[in-house]
VOBA-1610 file (N, C-alpha, C; in pm, whole numbers, padded with zeros to 5 digits, always signed):
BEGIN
Unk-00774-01597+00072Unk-00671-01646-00016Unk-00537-01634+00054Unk-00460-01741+00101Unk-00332-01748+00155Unk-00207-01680+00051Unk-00146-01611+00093Unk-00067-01575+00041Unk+00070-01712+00035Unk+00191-01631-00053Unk+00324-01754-00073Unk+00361-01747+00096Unk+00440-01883+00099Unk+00512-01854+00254Unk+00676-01872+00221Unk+00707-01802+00179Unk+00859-01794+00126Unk+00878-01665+00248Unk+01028-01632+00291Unk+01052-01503+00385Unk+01083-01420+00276Unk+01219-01512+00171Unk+01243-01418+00105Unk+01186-01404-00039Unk+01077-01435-00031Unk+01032-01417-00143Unk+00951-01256-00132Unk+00894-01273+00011Unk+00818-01181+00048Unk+00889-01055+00028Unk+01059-01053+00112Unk+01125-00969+00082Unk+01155-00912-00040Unk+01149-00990-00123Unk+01181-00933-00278Unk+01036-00890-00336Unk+00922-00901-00292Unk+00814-00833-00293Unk+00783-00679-00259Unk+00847-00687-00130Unk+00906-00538-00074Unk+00998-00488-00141Unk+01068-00542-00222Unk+01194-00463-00243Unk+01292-00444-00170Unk+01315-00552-00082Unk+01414-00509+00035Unk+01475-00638-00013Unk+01632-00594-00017Unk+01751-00686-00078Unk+01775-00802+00079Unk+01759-00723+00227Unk+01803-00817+00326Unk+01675-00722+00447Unk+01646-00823+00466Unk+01553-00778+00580Unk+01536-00858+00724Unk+01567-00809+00829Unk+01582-00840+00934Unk+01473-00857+01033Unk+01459-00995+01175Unk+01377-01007+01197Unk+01336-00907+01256Unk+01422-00849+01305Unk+01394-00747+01442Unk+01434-00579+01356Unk+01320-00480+01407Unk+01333-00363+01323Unk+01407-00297+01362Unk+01498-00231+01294Unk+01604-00170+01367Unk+01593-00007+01397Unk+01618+00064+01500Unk+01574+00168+01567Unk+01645+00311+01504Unk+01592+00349+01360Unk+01635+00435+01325Unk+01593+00590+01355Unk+01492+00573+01357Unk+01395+00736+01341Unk+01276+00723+01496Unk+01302+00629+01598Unk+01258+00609+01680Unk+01177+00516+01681Unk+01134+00428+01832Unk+01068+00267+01869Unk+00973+00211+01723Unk+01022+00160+01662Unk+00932+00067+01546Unk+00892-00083+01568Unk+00900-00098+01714Unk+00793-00199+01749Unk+00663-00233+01770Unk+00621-00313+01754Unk+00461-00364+01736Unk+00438-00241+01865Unk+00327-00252+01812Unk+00200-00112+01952Unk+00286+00046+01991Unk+00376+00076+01899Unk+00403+00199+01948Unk+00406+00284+01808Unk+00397+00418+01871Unk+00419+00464+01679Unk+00550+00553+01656Unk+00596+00515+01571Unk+00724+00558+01579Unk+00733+00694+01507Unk+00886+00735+01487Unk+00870+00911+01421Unk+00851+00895+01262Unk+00903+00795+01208Unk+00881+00739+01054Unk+00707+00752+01030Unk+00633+00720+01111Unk+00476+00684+01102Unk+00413+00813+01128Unk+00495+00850+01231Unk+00414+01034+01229Unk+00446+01100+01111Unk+00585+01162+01064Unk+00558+01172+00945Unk+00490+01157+00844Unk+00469+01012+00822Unk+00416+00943+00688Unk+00271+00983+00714Unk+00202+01001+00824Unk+00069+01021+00886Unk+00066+01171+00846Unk+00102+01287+00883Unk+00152+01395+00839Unk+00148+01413+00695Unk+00222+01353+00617Unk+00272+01391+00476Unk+00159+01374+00367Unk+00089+01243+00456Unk+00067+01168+00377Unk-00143+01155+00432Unk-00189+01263+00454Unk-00293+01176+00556Unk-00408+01098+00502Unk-00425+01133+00384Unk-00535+01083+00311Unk-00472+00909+00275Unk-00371+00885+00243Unk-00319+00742+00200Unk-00295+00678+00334Unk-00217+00795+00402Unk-00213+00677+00584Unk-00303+00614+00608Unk-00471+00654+00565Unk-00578+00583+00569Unk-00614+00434+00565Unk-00480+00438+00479Unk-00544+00296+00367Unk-00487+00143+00495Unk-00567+00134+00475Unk-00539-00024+00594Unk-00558-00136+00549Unk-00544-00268+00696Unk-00576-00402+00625Unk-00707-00411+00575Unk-00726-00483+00464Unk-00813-00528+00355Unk-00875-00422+00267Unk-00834-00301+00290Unk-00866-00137+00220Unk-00860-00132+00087Unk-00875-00066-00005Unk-00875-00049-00121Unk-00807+00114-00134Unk-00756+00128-00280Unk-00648+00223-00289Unk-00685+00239-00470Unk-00609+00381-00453Unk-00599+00416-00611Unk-00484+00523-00583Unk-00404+00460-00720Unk-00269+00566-00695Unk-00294+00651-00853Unk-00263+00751-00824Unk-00242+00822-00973Unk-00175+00849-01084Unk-00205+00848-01172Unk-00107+00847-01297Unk+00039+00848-01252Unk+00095+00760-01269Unk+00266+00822-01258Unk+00351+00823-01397Unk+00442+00820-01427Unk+00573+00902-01542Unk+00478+00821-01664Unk+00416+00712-01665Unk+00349+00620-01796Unk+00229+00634-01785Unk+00167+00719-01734Unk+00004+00743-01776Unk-00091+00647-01679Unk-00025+00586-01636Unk-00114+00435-01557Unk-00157+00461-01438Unk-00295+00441-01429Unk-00360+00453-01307Unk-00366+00293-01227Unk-00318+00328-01134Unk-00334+00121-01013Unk-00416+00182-00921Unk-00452+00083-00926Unk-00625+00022-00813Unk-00567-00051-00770Unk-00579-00034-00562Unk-00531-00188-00521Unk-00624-00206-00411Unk-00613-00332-00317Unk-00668-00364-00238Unk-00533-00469-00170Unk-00524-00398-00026Unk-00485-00418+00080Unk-00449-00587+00131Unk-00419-00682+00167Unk-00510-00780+00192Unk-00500-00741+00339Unk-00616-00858+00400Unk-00689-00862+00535Unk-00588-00866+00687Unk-00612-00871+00753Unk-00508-00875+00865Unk-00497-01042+00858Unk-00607-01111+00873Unk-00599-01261+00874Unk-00534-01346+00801Unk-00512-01269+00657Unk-00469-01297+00558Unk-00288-01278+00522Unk-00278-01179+00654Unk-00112-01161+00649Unk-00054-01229+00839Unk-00151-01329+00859Unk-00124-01420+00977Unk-00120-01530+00902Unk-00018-01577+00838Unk+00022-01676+00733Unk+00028-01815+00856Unk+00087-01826+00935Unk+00134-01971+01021Unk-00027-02000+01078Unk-00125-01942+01073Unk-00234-01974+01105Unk-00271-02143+01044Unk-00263-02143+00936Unk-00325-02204+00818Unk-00214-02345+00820Unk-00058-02338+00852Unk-00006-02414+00793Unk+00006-02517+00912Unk+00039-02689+00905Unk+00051-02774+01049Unk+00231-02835+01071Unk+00255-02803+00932Unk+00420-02850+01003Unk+00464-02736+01041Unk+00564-02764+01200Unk+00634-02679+01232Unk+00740-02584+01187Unk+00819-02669+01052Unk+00922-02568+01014Unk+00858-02483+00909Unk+00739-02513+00885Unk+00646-02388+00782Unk+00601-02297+00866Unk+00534-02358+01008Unk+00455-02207+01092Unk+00559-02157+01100Unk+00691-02155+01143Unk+00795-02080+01138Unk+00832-01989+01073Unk+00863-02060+00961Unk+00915-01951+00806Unk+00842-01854+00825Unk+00643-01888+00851Unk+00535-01811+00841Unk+00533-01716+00943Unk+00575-01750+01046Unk+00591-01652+01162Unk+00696-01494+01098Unk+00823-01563+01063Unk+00906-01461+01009Unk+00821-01363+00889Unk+00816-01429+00834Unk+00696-01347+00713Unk+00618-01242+00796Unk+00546-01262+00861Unk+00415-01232+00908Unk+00516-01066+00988Unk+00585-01169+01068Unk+00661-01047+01079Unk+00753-00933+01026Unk+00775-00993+00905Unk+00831-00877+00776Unk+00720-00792+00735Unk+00619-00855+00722Unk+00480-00792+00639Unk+00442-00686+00768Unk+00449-00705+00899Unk+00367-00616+00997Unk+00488-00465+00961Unk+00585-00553+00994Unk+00712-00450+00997Unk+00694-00337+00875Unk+00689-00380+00747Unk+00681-00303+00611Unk+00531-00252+00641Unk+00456-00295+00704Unk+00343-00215+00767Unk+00326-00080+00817Unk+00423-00130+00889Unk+00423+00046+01011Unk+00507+00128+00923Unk+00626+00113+00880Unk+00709+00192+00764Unk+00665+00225+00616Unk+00508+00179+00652Unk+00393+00295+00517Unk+00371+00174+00409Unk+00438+00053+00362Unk+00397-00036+00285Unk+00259-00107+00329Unk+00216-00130+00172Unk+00072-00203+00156Unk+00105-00308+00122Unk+00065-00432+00165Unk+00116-00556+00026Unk-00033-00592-00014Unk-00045-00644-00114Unk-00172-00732-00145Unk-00167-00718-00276Unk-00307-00682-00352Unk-00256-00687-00490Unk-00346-00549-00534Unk-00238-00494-00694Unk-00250-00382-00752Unk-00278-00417-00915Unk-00406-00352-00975Unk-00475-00385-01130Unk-00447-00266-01200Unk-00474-00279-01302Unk-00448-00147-01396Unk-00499-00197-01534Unk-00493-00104-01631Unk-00539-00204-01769Unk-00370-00265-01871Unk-00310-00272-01752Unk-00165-00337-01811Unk-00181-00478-01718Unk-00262-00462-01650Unk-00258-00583-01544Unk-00378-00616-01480Unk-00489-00658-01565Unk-00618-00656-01556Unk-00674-00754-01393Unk-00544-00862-01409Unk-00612-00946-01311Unk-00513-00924-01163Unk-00432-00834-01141Unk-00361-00781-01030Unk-00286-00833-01032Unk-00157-00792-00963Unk-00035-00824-00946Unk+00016-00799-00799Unk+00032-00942-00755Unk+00062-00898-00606Unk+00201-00861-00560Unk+00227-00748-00442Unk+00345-00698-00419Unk+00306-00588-00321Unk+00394-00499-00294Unk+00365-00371-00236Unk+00363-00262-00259Unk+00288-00164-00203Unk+00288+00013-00227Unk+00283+00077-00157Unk+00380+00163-00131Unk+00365+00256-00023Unk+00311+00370+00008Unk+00267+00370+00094Unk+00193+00516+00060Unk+00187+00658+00012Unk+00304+00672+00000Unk+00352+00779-00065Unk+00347+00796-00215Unk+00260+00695-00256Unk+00262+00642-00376Unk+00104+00634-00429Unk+00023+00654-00290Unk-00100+00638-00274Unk-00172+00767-00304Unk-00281+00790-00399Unk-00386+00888-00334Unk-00484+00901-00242Unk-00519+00786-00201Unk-00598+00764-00098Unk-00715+00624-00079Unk-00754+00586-00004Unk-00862+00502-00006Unk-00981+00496-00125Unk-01057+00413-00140Unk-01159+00410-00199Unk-01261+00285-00130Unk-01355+00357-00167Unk-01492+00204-00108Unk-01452+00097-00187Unk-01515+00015-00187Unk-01541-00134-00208Unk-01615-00068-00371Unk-01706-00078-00353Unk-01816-00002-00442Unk-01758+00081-00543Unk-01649+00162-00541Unk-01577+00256-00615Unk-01468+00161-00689Unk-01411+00051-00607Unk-01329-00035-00633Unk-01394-00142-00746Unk-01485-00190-00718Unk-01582-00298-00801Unk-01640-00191-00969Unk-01660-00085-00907Unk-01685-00027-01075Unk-01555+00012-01122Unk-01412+00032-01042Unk-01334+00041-01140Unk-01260-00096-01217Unk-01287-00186-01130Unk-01299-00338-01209Unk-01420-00365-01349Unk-01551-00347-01335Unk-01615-00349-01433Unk-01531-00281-01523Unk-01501-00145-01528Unk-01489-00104-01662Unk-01299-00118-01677Unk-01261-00239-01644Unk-01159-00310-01677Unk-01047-00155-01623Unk-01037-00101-01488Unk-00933-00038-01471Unk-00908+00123-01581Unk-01017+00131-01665Unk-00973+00245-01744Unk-01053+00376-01680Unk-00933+00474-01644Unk-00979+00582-01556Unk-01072+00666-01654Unk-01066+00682-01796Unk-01145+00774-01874Unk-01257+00733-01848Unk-01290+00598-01849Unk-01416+00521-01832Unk-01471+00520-01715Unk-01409+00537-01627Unk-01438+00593-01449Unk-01471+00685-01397Unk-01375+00792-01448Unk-01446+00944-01449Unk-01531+00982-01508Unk-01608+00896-01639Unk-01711+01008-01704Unk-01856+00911-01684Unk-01829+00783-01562Unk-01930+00743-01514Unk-01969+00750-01395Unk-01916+00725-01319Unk-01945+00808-01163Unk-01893+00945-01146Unk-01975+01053-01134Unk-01915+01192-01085Unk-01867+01200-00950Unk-01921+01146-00814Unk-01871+01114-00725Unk-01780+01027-00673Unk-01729+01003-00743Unk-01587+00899-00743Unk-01510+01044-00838Unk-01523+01057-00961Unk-01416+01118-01021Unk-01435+01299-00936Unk-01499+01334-00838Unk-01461+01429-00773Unk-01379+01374-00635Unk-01413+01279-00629Unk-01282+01234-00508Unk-01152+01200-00520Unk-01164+01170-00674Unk-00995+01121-00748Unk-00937+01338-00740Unk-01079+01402-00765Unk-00989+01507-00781Unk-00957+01601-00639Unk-01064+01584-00549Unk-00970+01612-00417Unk-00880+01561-00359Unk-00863+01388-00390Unk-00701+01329-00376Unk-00618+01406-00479Unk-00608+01467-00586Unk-00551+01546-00657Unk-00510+01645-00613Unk-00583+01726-00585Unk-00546+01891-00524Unk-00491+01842-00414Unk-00555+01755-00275Unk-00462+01713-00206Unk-00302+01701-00201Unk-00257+01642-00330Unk-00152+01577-00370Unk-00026+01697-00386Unk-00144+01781-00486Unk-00059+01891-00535Unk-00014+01968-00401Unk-00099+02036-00335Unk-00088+02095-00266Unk+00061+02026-00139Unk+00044+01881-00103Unk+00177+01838-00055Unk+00298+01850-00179Unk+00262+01841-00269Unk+00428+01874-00376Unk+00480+01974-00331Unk+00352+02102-00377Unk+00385+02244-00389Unk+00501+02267-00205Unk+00408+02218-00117Unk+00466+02246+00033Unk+00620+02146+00030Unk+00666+02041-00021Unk+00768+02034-00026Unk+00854+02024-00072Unk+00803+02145-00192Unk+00900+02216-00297Unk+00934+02332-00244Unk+00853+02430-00182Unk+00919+02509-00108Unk+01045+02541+00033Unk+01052+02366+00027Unk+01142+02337+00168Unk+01290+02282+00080Unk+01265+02257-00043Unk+01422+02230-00092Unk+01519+02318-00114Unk+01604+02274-00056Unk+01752+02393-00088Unk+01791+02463-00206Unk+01781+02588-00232Unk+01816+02654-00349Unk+02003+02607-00366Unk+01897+02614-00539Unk+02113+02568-00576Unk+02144+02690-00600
//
């Protein structure tokens, strides 16, 4: 499934008000094939969600409204947008895209699409990993679609899925707890 070929549409997908072709060198080299200090971190902080890759599947956990999102990644092929298109000033646009999407890549964003039972049939956009609990199979993903996205209905049917939601849990906690102890006393 081809995604839109808008640049800035994509950008407002990300959430990024202006986004540039070329990444700019904040926290060290964020060019294609190197890994920068932003990615070690996020790899670090984050290791169970760093996981999550092209065409991957994801489950993030309850946040401030109770809502559990299920997502899935899309494919690498699938974010090589100018592949597909034959006029030149579209492979273009598509080129820029392709290169926003790799970029919001390495700096921990997912794009593809995210379900929930507020949003049964997904909603495409991005998530970052920090936002992530971690991967899930295909298989874990497809039964949380059957039972339409509702986690009560997830956990009290697979036990091996709802013990992995809860070691992404303790996982989770356990990174809070560690960088709650690093904030500055008032």
């Amino acid at each position: 499934m081809p995604l839109p070929a808008t640049s800035q549409g994509l950008a407002d997908l990300l959430g990024w008000a202006r986004m540039d072709s070329e990444p700019r060198d904040r926290t060290g080299d964020e060019r294609e094939g190197s890994e920068s200090t932003s990615d070690f971190h996020l790899t670090r902080l984050f290791p169970l969600a760093a996981q999550v890759g092209w065409g991957d599947h994801w489950v993030r956990g309850a946040s401030f409204d109770g809502l559990w999102i299920f997502g899935q990644v899309v494919t690498e092929a699938e974010g090589s947008f100018f592949t597909h298109l034959r006029d030149a000033q579209e492979r273009d646009a598509s080129r820029v895209e392709e290169a926003l999407l790799r970029q919001a890549y390495r700096r921990g964003y997912r794009y593809g699409r995210a379900y929930s039972v507020m949003c049964l049939e997904g909603e495409l956009g991005s998530t970052h990993i920090a936002h992530m609990l971690g991967p899930i199979t295909l298989e874990e993903f497809q039964l949380a679609r059957e039972l339409r996205w509702d986690i009560q209905k997830i956990l009290t049917t697979d036990v091996a899925f709802a013990q992995k939601i809860a070691r992404y849990l303790h996982e989770r906690s356990k990174i809070g707890r560690y960088m709650a102890q690093r904030l500055p006393e008032e």
